[in-house]
C-alpha positions as CSV (number, residue, x, y, z in Angstrom):
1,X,0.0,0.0,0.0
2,X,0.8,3.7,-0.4
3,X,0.1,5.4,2.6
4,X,1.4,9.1,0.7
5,X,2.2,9.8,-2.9
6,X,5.7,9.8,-2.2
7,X,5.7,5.7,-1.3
8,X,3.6,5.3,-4.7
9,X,6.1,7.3,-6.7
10,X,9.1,5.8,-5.3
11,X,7.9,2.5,-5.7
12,X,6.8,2.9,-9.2
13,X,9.0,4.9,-11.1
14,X,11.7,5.3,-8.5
15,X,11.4,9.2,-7.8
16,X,12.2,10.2,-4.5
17,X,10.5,13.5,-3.9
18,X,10.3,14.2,0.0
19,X,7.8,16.7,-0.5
20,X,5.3,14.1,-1.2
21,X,5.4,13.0,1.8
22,X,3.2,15.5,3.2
23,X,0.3,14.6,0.3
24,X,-1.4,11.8,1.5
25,X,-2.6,8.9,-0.8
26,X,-6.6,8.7,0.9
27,X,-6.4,12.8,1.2
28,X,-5.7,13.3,-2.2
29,X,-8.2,10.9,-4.1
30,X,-10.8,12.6,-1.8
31,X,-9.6,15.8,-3.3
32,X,-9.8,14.5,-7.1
33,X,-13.1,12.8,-6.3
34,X,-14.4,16.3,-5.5
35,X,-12.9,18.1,-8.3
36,X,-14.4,15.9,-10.6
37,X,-17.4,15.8,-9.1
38,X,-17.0,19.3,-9.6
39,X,-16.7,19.0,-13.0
40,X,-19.5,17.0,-14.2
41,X,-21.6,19.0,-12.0
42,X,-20.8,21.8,-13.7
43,X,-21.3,20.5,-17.4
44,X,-25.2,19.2,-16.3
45,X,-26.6,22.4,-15.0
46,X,-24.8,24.3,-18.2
47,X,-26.7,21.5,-20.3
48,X,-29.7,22.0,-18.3
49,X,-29.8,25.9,-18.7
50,X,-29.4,25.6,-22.4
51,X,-32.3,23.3,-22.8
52,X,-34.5,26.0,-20.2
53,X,-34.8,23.7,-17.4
54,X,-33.0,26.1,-15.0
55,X,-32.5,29.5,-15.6
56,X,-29.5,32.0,-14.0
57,X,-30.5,34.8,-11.5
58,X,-29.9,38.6,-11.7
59,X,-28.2,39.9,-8.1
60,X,-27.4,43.6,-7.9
61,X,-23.7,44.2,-6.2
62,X,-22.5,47.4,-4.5
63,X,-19.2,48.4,-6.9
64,X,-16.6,50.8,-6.0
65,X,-16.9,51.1,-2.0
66,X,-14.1,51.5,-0.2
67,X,-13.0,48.8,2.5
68,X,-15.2,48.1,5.5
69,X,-13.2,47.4,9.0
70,X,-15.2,43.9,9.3
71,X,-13.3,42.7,5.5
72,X,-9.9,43.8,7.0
73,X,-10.5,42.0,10.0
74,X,-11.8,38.9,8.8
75,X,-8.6,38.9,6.1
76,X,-6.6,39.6,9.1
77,X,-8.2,36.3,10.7
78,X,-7.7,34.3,8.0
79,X,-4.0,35.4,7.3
80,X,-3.2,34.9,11.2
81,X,-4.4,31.6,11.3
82,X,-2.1,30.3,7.4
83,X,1.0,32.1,8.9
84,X,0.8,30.5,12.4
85,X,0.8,27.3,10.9
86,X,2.5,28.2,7.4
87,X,6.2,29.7,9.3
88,X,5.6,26.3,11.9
89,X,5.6,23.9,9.6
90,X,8.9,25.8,7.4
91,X,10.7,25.4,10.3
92,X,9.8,21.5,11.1
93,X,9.6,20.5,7.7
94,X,11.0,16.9,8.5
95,X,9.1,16.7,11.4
96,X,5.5,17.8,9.4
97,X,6.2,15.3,6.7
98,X,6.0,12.6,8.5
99,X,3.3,13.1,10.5
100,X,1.5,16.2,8.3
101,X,-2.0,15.6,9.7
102,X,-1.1,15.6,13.4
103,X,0.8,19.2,12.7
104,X,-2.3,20.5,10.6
105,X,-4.9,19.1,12.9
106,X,-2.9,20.4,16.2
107,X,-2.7,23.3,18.3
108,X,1.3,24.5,18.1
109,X,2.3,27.2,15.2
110,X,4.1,30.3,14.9
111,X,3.2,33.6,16.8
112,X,5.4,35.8,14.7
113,X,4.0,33.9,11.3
114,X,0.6,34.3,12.2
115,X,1.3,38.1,12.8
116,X,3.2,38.5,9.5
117,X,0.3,36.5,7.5
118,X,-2.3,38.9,9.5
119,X,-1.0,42.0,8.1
120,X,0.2,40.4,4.1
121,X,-3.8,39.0,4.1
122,X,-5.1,42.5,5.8
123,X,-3.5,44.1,2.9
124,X,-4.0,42.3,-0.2
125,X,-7.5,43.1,0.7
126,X,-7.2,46.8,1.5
127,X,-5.3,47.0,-1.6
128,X,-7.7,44.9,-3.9
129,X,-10.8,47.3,-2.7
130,X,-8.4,50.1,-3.3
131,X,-7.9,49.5,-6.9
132,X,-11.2,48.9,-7.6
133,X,-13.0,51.9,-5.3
134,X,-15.1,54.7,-7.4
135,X,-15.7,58.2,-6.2
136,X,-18.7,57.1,-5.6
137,X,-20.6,53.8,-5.7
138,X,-22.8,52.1,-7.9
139,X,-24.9,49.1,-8.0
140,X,-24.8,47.2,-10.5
141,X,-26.7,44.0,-12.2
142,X,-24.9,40.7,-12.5
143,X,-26.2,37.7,-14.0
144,X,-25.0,35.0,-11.9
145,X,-25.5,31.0,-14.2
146,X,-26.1,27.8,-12.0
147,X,-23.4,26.4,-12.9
148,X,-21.0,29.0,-11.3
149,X,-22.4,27.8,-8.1
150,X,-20.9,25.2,-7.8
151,X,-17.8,25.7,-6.5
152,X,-19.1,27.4,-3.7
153,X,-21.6,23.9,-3.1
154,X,-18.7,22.1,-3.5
155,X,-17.2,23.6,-0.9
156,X,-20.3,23.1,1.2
157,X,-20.4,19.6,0.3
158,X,-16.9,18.9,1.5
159,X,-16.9,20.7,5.0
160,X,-20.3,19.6,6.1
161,X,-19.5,16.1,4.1
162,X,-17.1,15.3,6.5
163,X,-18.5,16.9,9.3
164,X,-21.7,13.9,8.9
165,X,-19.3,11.3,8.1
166,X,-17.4,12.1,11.0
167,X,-20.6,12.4,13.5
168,X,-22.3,9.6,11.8
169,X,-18.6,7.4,12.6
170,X,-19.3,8.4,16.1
171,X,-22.6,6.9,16.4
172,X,-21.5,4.1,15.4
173,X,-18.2,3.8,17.1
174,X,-19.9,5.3,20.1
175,X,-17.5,3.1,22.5
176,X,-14.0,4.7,20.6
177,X,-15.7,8.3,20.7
178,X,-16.5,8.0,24.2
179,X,-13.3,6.6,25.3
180,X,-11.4,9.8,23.1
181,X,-13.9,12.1,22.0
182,X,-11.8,15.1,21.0
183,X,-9.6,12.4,18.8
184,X,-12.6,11.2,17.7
185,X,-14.1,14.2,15.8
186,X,-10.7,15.3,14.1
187,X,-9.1,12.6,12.6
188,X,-9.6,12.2,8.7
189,X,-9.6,8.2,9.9
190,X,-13.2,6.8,10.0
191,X,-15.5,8.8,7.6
192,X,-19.0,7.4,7.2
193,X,-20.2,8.0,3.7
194,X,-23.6,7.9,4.2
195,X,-23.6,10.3,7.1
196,X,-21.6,12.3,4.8
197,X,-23.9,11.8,1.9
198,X,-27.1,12.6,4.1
199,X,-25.3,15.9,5.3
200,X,-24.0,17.3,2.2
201,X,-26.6,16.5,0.2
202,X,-28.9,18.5,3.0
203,X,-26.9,21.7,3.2
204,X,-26.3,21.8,-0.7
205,X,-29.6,21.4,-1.2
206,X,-30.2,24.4,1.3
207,X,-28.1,26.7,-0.1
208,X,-29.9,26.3,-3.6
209,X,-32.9,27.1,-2.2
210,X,-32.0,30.1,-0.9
211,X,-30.2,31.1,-4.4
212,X,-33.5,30.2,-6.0
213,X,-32.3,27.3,-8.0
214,X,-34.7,24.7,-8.6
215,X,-34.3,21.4,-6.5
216,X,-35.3,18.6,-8.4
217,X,-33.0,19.5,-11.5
218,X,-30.1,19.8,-9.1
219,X,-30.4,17.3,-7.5
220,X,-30.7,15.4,-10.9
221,X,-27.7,17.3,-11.9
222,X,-25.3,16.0,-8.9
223,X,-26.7,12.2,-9.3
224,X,-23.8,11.4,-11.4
225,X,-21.3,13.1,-10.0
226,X,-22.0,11.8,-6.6
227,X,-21.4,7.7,-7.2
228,X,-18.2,9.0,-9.6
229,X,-17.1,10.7,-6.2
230,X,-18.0,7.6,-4.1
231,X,-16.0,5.2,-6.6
232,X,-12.4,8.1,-6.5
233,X,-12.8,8.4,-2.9
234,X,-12.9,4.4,-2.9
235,X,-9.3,4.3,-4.7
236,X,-8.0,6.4,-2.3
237,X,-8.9,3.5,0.5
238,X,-7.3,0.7,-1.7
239,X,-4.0,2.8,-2.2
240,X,-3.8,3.5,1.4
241,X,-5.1,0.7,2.8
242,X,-7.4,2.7,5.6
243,X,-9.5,-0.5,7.1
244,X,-12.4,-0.4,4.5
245,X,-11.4,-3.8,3.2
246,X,-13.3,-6.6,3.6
247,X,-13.6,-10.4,5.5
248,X,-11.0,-13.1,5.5
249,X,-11.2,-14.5,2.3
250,X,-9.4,-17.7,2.4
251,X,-11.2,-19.0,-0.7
252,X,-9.2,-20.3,-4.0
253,X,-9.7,-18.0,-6.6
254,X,-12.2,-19.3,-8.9
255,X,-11.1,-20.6,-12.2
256,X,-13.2,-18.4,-14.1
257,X,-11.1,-15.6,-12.4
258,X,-7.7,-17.0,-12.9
259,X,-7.0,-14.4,-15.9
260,X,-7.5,-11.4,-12.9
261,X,-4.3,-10.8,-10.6
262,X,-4.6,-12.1,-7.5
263,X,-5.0,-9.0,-5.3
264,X,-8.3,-8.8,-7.3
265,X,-9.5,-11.6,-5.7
266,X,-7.9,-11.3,-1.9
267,X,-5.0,-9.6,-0.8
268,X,-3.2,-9.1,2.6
269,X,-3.0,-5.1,2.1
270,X,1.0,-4.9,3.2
271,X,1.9,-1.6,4.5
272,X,-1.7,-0.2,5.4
273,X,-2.2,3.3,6.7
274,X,-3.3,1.9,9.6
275,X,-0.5,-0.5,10.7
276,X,-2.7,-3.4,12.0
277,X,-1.6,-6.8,10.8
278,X,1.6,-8.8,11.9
279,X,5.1,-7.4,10.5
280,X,6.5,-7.8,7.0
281,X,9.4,-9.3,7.6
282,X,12.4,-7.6,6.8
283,X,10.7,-4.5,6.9
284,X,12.1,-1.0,8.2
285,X,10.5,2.3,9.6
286,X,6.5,3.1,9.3
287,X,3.3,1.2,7.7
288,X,5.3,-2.4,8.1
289,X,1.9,-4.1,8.7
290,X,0.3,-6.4,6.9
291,X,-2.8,-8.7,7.3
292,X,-2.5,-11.8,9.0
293,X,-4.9,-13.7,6.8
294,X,-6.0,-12.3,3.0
295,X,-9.2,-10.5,3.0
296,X,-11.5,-9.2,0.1
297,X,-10.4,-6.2,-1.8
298,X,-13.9,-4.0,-1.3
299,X,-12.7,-0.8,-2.0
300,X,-11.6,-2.1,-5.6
301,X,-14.7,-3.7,-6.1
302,X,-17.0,-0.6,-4.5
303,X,-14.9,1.6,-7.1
304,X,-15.5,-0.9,-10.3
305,X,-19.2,-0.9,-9.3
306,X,-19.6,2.7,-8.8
307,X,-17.6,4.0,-11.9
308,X,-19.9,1.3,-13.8
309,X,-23.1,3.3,-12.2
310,X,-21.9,6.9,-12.8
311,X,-21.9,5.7,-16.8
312,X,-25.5,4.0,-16.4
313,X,-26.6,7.0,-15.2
314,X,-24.2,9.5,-17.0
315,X,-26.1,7.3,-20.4
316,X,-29.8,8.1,-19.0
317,X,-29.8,11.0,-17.6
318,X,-30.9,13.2,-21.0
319,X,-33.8,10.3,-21.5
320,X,-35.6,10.8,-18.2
321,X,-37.8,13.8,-18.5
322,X,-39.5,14.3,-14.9
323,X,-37.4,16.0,-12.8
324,X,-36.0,14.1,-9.5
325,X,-36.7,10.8,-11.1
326,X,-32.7,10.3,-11.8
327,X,-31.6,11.2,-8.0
328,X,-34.5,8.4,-7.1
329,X,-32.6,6.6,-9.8
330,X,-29.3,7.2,-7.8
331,X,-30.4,5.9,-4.3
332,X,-32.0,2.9,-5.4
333,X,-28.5,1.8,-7.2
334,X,-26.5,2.9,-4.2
335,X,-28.5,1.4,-1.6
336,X,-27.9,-1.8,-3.7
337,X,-24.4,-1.6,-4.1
338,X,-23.9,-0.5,-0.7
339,X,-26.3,-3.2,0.7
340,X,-24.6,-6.2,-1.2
341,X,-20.8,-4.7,0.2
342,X,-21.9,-5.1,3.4
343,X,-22.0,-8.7,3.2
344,X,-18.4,-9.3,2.3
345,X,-16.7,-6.1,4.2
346,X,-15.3,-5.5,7.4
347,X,-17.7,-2.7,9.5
348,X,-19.3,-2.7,13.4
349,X,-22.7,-4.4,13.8
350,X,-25.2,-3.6,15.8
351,X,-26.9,-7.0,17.4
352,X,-30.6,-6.1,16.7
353,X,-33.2,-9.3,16.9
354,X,-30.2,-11.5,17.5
355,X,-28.5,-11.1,13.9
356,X,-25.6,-8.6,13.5
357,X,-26.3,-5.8,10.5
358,X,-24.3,-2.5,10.1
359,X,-25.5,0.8,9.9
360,X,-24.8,1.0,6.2
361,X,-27.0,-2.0,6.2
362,X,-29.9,0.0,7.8
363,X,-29.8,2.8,5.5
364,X,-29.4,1.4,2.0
365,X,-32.6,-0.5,2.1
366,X,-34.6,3.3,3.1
367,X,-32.5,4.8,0.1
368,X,-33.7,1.9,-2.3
369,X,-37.6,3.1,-0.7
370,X,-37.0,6.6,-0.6
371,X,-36.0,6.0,-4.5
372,X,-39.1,3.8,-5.1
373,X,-41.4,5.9,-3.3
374,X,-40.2,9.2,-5.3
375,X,-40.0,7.4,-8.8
376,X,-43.4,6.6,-7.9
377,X,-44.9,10.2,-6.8
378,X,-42.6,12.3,-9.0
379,X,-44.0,10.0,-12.1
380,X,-47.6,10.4,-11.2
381,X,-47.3,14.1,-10.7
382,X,-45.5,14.7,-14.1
383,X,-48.5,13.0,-15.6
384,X,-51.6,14.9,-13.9
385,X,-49.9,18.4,-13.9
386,X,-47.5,17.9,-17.1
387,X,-45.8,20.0,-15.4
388,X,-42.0,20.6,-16.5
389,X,-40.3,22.8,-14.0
390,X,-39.4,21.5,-10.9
């Protein structure tokens, strides 16, 4: 495994870039997973707007004002807090590369940085406001598109995203988060997806509304993109090697298979993130783990399965013409594929009626409902009212 991208580049091509270190294998196909998502976000609500389905909103914006003291103190804020860690981690470089989210996550920086980065970010914005101020004021009409909200949803996405994954982890860790709960909350190990899914998807969803963008063809617009985010955030827990593997799989692989690799089929995950296993002999330094007995690959599989959904959909979505009906679309084929990894992955059960079932278990089968249910309504509503606006 490749706990950061400097293992994976040193191991495949031989380049030994210590700067790498600090880029983390699981950290950075979250990031690609969002950008894309990003991306094909994007391109459905530009498609969407040119077809009339959602329209862009006229705001009226204040140009030419001077700078008020609440900008230069919120720049200062946000300068303080880069240069107290920015000048600490220059001067522990070594030290941050080896361990970078304990140093970003933790307390200790640099007073004199976080001054310095106070007053460059206090006046970059003093100086931005100054070259644009006017002798006097003028509002002004901008057409803001749908599709230019979506980095700002992203962003939304990702902070309360992990926010739910993290509380929903909790929940049902409750023993671990009782035991440590500050530990608990900030540690980019043990993300829930679908408490992560549930609270993105609630916020974004929030924030359209109040920009007046029309819910049912957004969320029809991020179906997609979601399960291609699921399946790029799944890589990143194969390369690592972050515990979301599955159960002992001591099984032969099946002749049928034999023309896969083996790691396809089970695989012992040597040199995992999270250093649980029995040593690899002869092995040196961090992440010498490795698992005691081969195990299913789930990531790899979740990631096959949900790049293979994100083209089923990606393929459908111009042919379904009642709004919502694809995002219904999208929880009934998640809370399948989610339902079916359960069976063959390593998670905490809850004993409920005598028989063990994980959380994940609980919710798929109410997304595959919820997904019924709203086909169902959407469909009949579409037909009384033709109605095509959402």
């Amino acid at each position: 495994m490749y706990p950061s991208l400097y293992d994976l580049f040193a191991d495949l091509f031989g380049i030994h870039f210590a700067p790498l270190e600090m880029i983390k294998s699981f950290g950075f196909f979250v990031a690609l997973a969002f950008i894309l998502a990003a991306y094909f976000f994007a391109e459905e609500l530009k498609r969407k707007e040119k077809e009339g389905l959602v329209k862009p909103n006229i705001v009226r914006v204040l140009k030419g004002e001077k700078v008020k003291t609440s900008e230069l103190i919120v720049s200062f804020f946000l300068g303080f807090i880069v240069g107290y860690k920015l000048l600490y981690v220059a001067l522990n470089f070594s030290a941050f590369t080896e361990d970078t989210q304990g140093y970003l996550l933790s307390l200790k920086g640099n007073l004199l940085g976080a001054i310095i980065g106070g007053i460059i970010s206090a006046y970059l914005k003093y100086y931005e406001k100054e070259k644009e101020k006017l002798p006097e004021p003028v509002w002004v009409e901008e057409t803001v598109h749908p599709f230019q909200e979506v980095g700002n949803m992203t962003l939304i996405a990702a902070i309360s995203g992990i926010a739910g994954a993290k509380i929903f982890n909790s929940l049902e860790n409750w023993g671990d988060f009782l035991r440590d709960p500050i530990a608990s909350l900030i540690s980019f190990s043990g993300l829930t997806i679908y408490g992560g899914l549930i609270f993105g998807t609630f916020f974004v969803l929030l924030y359209a509304h109040k920009k007046g963008l029309k819910l049912l063809h957004v969320v029809d617009a991020c179906a997609p993109s979601l399960i291609l985010s699921y399946g790029i955030g799944r890589i990143g827990c194969q390369v690592a090697g972050d515990g979301d593997w599955g159960i002992d799989n001591l099984a032969p692989k099946p002749h049928a298979l034999s023309f896969l690799p083996d790691w396809m089929w089970t695989y012992h995950y040597p040199h995992n993130v999270n250093d649980v296993g029995i040593p690899i002999p002869g092995c040196v330094g961090d992440h010498c783990m490795q698992l005691a007995n081969p195990v299913f690959p789930t990531p790899f599989y979740e990631t096959t399965m949900a790049l293979l959904l994100f083209f089923f959909l990606w393929s459908i979505r111009k042919k379904i013409k009642v709004p919502g009906v694809l995002f219904c679309v999208y929880l009934m084929v998640n809370g399948m594929e989610r339902f079916l990894i359960e069976l063959i992955r390593v998670n905490t059960k809850y004993i409920i009626f005598g028989h063990g079932i994980t959380q994940a278990q609980l919710i798929s089968p109410l997304f595959f409902l919820v997904g019924i249910i709203g086909i169902i309504y959407l469909s009949k509503k579409y037909s009384k009212n033709k109605f095509s606006e959402a």
